[in-house]
C-alpha positions as CSV (number, residue, x, y, z in Angstrom):
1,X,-65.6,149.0,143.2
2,X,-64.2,152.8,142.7
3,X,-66.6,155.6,144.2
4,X,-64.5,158.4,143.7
5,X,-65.7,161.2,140.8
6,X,-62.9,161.6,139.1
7,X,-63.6,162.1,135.2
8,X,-63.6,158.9,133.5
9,X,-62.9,158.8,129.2
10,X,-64.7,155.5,128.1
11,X,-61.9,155.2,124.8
12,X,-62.3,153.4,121.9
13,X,-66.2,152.2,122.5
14,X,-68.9,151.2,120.3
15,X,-71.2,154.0,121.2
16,X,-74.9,153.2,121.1
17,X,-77.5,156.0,121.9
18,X,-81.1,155.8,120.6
19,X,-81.7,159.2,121.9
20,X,-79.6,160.2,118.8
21,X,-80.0,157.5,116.5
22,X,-76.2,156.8,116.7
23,X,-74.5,153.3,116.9
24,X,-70.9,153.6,115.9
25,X,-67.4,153.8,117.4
26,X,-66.6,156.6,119.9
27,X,-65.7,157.9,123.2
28,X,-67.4,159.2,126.1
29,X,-66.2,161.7,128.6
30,X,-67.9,161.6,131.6
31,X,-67.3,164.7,134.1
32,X,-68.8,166.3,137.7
33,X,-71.5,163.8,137.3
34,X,-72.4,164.3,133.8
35,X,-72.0,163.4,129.7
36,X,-69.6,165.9,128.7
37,X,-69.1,164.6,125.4
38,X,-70.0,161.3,123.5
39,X,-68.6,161.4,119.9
40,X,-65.6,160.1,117.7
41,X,-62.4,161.5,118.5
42,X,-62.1,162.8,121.9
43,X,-59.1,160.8,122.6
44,X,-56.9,161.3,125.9
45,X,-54.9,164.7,124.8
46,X,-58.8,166.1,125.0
47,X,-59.5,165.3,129.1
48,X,-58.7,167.1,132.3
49,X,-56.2,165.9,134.3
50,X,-56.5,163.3,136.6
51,X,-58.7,161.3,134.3
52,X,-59.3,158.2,134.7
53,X,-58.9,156.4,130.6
54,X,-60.6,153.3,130.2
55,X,-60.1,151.2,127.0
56,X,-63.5,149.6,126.0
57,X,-61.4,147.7,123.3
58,X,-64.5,148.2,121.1
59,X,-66.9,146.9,124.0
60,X,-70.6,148.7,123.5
61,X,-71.2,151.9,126.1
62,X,-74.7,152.9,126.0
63,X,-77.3,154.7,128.1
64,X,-78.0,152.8,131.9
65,X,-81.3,151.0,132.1
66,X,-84.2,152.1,133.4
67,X,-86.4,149.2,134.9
68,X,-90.1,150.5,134.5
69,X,-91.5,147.6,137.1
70,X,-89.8,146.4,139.8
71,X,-91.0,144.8,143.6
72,X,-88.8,146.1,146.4
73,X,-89.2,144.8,150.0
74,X,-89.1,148.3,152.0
75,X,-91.5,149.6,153.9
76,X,-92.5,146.1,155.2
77,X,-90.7,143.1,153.1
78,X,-87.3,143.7,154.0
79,X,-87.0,139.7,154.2
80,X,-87.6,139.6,150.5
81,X,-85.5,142.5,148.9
82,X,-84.1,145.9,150.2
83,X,-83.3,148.9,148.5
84,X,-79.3,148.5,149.5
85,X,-79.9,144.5,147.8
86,X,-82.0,145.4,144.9
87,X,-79.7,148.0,143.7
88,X,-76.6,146.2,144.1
89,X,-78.2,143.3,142.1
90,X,-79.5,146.1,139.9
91,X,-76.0,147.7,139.5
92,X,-74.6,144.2,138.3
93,X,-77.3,144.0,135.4
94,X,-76.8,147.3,134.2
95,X,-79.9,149.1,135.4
96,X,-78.8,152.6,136.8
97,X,-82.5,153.9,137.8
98,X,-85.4,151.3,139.5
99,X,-88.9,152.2,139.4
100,X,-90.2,150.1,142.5
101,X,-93.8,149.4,143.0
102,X,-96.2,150.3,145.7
103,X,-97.4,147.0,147.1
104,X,-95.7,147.5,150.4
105,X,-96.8,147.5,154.0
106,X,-97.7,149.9,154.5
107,X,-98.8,150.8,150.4
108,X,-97.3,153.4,148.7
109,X,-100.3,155.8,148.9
110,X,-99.7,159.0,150.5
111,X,-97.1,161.5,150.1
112,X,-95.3,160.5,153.6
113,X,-94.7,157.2,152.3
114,X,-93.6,158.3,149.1
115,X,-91.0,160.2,150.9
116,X,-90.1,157.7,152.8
117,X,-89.4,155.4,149.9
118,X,-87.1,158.3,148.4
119,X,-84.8,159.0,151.9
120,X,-84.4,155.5,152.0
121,X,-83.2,154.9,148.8
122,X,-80.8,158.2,148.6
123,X,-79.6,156.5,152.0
124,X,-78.9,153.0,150.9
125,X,-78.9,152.3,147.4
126,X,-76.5,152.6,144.9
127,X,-78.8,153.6,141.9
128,X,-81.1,155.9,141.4
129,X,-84.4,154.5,142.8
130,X,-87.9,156.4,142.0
131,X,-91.5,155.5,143.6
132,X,-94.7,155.1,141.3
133,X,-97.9,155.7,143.5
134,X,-100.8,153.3,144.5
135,X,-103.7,154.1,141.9
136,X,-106.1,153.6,144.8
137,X,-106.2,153.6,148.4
138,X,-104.9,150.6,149.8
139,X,-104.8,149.7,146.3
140,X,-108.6,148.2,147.3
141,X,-109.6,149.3,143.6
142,X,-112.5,151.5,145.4
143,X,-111.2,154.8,145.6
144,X,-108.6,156.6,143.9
145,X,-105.7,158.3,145.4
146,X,-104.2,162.3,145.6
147,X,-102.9,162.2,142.1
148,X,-101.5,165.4,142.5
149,X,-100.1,165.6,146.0
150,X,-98.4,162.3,145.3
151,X,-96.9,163.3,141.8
152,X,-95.6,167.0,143.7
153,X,-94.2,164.4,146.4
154,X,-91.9,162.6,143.8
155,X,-94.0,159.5,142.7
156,X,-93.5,159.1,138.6
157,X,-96.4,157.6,137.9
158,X,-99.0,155.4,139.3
159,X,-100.2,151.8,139.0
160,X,-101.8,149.1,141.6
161,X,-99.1,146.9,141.1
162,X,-100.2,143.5,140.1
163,X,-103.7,144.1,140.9
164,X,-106.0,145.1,138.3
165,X,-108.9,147.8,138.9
166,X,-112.0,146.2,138.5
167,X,-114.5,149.0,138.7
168,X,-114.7,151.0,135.0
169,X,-115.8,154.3,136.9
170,X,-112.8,154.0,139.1
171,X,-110.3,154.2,136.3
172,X,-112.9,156.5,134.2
173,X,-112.0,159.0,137.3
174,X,-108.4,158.3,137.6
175,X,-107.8,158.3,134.1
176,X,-109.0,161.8,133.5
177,X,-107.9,162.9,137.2
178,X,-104.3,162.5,136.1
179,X,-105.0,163.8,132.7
180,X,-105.3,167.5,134.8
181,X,-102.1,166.3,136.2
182,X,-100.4,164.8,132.9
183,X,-99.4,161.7,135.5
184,X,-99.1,158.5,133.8
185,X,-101.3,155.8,134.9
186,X,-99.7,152.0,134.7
187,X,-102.3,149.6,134.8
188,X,-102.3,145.3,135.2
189,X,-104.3,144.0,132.7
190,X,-105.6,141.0,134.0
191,X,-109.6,140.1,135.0
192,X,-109.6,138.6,138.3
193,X,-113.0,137.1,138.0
194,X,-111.2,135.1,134.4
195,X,-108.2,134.1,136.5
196,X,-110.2,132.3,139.0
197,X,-107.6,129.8,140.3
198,X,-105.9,129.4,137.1
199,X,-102.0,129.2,137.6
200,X,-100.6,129.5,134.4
201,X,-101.6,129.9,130.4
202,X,-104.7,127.7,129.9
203,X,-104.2,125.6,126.7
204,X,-102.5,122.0,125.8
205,X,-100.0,122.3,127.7
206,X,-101.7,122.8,130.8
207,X,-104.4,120.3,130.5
208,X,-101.4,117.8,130.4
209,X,-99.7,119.0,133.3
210,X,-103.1,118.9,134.9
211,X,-102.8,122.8,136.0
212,X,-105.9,125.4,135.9
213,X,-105.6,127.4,132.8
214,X,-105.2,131.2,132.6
215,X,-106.8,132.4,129.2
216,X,-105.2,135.1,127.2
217,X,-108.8,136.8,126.9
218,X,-108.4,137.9,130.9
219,X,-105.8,139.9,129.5
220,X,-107.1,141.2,126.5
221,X,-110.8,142.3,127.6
222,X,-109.1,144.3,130.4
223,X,-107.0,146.2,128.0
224,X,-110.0,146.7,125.9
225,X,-111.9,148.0,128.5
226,X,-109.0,150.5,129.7
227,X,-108.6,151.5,126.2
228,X,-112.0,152.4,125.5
229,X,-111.9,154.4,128.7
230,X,-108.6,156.2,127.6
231,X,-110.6,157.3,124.2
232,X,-112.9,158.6,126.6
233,X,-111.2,160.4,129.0
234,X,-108.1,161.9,126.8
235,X,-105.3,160.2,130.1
236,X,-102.0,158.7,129.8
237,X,-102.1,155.1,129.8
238,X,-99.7,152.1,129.9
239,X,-100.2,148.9,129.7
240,X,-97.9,147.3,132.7
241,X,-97.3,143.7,131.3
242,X,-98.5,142.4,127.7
243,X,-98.0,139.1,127.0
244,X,-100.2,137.7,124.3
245,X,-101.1,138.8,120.6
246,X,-104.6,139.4,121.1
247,X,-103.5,142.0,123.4
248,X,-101.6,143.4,120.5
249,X,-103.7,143.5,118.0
250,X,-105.9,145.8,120.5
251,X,-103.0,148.0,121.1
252,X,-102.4,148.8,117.7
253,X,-105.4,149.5,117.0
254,X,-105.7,152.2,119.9
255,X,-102.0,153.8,118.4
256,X,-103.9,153.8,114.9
257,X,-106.6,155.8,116.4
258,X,-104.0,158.3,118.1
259,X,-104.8,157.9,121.5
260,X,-101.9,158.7,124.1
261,X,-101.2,154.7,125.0
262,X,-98.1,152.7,125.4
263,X,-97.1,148.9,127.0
264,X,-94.5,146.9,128.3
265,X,-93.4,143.7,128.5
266,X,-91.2,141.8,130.9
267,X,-88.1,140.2,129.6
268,X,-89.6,137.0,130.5
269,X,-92.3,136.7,128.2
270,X,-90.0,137.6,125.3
271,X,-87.2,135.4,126.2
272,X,-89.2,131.9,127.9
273,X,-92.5,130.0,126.8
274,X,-94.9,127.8,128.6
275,X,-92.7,124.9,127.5
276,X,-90.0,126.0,129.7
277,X,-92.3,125.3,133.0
278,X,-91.1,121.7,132.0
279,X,-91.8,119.9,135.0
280,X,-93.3,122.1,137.8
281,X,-90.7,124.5,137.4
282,X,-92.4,127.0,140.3
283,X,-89.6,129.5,139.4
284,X,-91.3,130.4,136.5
285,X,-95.0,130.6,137.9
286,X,-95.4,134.1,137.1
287,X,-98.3,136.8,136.6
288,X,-99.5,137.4,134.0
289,X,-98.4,133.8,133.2
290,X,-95.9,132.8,130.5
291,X,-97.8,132.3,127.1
292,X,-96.8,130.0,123.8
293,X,-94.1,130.3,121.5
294,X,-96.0,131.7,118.9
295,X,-97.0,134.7,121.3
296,X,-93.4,135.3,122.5
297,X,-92.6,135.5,118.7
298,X,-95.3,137.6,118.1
299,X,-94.1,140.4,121.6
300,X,-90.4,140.3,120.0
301,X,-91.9,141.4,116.4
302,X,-94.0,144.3,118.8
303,X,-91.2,145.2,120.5
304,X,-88.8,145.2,117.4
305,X,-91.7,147.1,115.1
306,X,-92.2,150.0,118.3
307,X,-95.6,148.7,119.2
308,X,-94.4,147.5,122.4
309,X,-92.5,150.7,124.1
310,X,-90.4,149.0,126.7
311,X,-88.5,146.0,128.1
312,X,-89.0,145.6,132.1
313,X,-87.4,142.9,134.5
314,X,-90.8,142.4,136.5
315,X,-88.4,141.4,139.3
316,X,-90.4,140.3,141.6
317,X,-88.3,138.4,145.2
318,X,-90.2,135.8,146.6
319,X,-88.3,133.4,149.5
320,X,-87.9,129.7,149.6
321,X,-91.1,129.2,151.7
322,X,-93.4,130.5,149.2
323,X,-91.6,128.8,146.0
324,X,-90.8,125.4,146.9
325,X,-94.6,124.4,146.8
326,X,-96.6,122.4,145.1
327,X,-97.0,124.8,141.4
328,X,-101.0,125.2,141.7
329,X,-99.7,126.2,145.8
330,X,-96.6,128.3,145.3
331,X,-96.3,132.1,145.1
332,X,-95.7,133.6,141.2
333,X,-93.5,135.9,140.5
334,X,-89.5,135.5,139.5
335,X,-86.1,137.7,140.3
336,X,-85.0,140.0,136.9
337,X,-83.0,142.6,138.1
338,X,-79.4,140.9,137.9
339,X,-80.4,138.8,134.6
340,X,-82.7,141.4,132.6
341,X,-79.8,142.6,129.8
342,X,-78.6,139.4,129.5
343,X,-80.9,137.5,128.7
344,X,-82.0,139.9,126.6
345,X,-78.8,139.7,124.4
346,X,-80.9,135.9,123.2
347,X,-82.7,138.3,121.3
348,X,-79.8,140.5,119.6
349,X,-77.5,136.6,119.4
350,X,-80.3,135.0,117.5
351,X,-81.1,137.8,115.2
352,X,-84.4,138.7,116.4
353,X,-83.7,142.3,117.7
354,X,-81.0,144.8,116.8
355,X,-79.2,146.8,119.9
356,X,-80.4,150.0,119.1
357,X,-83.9,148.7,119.7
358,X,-83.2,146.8,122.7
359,X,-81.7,150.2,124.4
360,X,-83.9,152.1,123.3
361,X,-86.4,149.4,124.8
362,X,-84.7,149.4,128.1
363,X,-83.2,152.8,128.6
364,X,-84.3,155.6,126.5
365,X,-88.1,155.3,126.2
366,X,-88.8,154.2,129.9
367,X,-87.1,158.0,130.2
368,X,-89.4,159.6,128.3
369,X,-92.5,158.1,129.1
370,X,-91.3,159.0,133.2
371,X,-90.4,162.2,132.5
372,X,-87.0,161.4,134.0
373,X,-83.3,163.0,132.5
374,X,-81.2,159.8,132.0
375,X,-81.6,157.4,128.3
376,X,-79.4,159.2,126.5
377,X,-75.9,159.9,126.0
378,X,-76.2,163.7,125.1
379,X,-73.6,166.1,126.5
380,X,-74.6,167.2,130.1
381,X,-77.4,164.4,130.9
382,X,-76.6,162.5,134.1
383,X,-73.7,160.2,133.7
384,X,-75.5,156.9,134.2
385,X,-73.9,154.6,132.0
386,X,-73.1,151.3,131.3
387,X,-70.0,149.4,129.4
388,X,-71.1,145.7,127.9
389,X,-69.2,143.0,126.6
390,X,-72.3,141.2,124.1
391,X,-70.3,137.9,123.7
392,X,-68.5,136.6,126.6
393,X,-69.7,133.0,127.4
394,X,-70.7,132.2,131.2
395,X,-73.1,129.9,133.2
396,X,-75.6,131.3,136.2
397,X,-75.2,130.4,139.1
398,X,-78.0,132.1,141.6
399,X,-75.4,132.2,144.4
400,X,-73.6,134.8,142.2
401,X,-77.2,136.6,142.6
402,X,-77.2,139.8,144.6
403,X,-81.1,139.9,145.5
404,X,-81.6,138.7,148.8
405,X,-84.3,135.9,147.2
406,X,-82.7,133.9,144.7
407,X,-86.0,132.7,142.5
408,X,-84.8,133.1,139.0
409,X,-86.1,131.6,135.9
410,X,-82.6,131.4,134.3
411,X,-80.9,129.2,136.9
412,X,-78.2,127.5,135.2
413,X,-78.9,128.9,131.9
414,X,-75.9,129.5,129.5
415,X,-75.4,133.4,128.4
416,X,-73.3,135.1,126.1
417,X,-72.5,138.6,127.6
418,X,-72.4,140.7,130.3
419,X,-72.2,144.4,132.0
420,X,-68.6,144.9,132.6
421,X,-69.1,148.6,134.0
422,X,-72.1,150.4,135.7
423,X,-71.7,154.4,136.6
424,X,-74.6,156.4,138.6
425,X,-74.1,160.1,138.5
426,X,-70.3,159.9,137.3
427,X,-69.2,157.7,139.9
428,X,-68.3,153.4,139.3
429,X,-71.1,151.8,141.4
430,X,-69.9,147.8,139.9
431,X,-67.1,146.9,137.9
432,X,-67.0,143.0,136.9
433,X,-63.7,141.6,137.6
């Protein structure tokens, strides 16, 4: 791994930058941390000294990711993931900046914690790491936190994690609280009461596995609600996690009627089904829970159309003792960091997305829904980039994972492609060899 700063010309690249609706062949000069030029013809007579040339042989450099939604273990869980582990796993996927989430011990509800979370990080990790904010103290769902002071402290936007905020007045408030604030609130859009002790997506499929079903209107009537509520209070809302097309056909309507909304989905749901729970597979017990083909079809057509905004890893660590349970027993949640761009390129391999889309998906549009500088290529934006090779064939093996928890839904799973080169702020943070 090189961590010097010399400059670095990425020659003879396939150059793909939604920020500028260009995909075509190029070079990019990267210098004192930043994009000093990304076109055709730079060529080595055109860099300083000392540069270090790298021949992409017509390899794709794009934009580094940006992972909207990602659990890290610190404060509190340092058993599951820390920020040194997550970003070295996040490195090897590509993924220059994680947005981690606040269900930590303690919660990421005051400004202390919040810089806490950011010391840490410039400390230890090897990517640039960002907080989002608890919604609500103790994200209890009761009371809602200092928006402001929290936002001024460095948090980039603010969600309860995986818990979903019951009480309509509650998000009423914080909806047009951060509205004064232009904050961002990122919201889980699952009833509790409709969950009950369902475990995964209630239909066929379950009823034959003999598992408590999860229905898609627990989603769905929750984003309802929140979207009536954004038409009310004028805020910035995103939908953390969509994962069924009920829940799309509300969206669309909402972006019809011009109100300020936008959603995600985690590269699980567009890339796995029900079906591949197969038998019992706990690794992919995750919430919200996986849905049916026909729904996964339907998120890729969002996501490919610009209904859905942006493609997160949902990485969520969980350790052996909590996953190799009985399924109805055993924790949800799966590692992504590591795997979410290549298991993405399914999508581009079978024709279903085209790269542009994808990056955009996973780099450019998490930027400007943060308010953060990186997604784009454009001369003197932060060097975070990222050199791919889209068909080299390779098997996973979750020993090869860097997260300290190894719970992946891909175990074994055959991929074609994979991040060759990660830079952070001009400097080589992973380098596949």
């Amino acid at each position: 791994m090189l961590t010097d700063r010399r400059p670095i010309l990425l020659a003879n690249a396939r150059i793909i930058d939604p920020s500028r609706d260009f995909d075509g062949p190029g070079d990019v000069l990267i210098a004192d941390g930043v994009i000093r030029d990304a076109k055709r013809g730079i060529g080595a007579a055109g860099v300083p000294e000392g540069t270090d040339i790298v021949n992409c042989a017509g390899r794709i450099v794009a934009p580094g990711l940006i992972d909207m939604r990602a659990f890290v273990g610190e404060p509190g869980a340092s058993h599951r993931e820390t920020f040194a582990s997550a970003s070295q796993a996040a490195a090897a996927g590509g993924i220059t900046t994680i947005i981690c989430q606040p269900d930590t011990s303690p919660v990421i509800d005051n400004s202390a914690t919040v810089d806490f979370v950011m010391r840490r990080a410039r400390d230890t990790a090897i990517v640039n790491i960002h907080p989002m904010a608890a919604l609500t103290k103790g994200m209890q769902g009761h009371e809602m936190t200092e928006i402001g002071l929290l936002k001024a402290a460095g948090a980039v936007a603010f969600t309860d994690g995986d818990r979903s905020v019951t009480n309509a007045q509650v998000m009423r408030r914080a909806l047009t609280y951060a509205r004064d604030f232009d904050a961002l609130i990122v919201h889980h859009t699952e009833d509790p009461n409709l969950i009950g002790e369902g475990v995964m997506n209630e239909g066929e499929f379950a009823t034959r596995l003999g598992l408590a079903g999860i229905p898609a209107a627990a989603e769905s009537i929750m984003l309802e609600r929140d979207l009536r509520l954004v038409a009310l209070t004028g805020g910035r809302y995103h939908a953390a996690s969509l994962t069924s097309m009920e829940s799309l056909e509300i969206l669309k309507r909402a972006r019809d009627s011009g109100l300020d909304v936008s959603a995600s989905v985690s590269i699980n749901h567009v890339t796995l089904n029900e079906n591949d729970i197969g038998p019992y597979r706990t690794f992919l017990k995750l919430s919200p829970p996986l849905r049916t083909e026909d729904d996964r079809k339907a998120l890729v057509a969002a996501l490919a159309s610009g209904l859905i905004d942006v493609v997160m890893s949902d990485h969520n660590p969980q350790d052996v003792e909590v996953k190799r349970l009985p399924f109805a027993e055993a924790a949800h949640g799966a590692v992504g960091l590591q795997t979410m761009l290549v298991a993405a390129l399914r999508l581009i391999h079978n024709g279903e997305m085209d790269f542009k889309t994808l990056i955009r998906a996973m780099s450019t549009r998490p930027a400007e829904l943060l308010g953060l500088a990186g997604g784009t290529l454009r001369a003197g934006a932060p060097a975070d980039v990222i050199v791919i090779d889209a068909d080299t064939p390779w098997v996973l093996d979750r020993d090869d994972l860097k997260s300290l928890c190894k719970n992946t839904p891909f175990d074994d799973a055959r991929f074609s492609g994979r991040v060759m080169r990660t830079i952070v702020g001009g400097r080589t943070v992973y380098e596949h060899v």
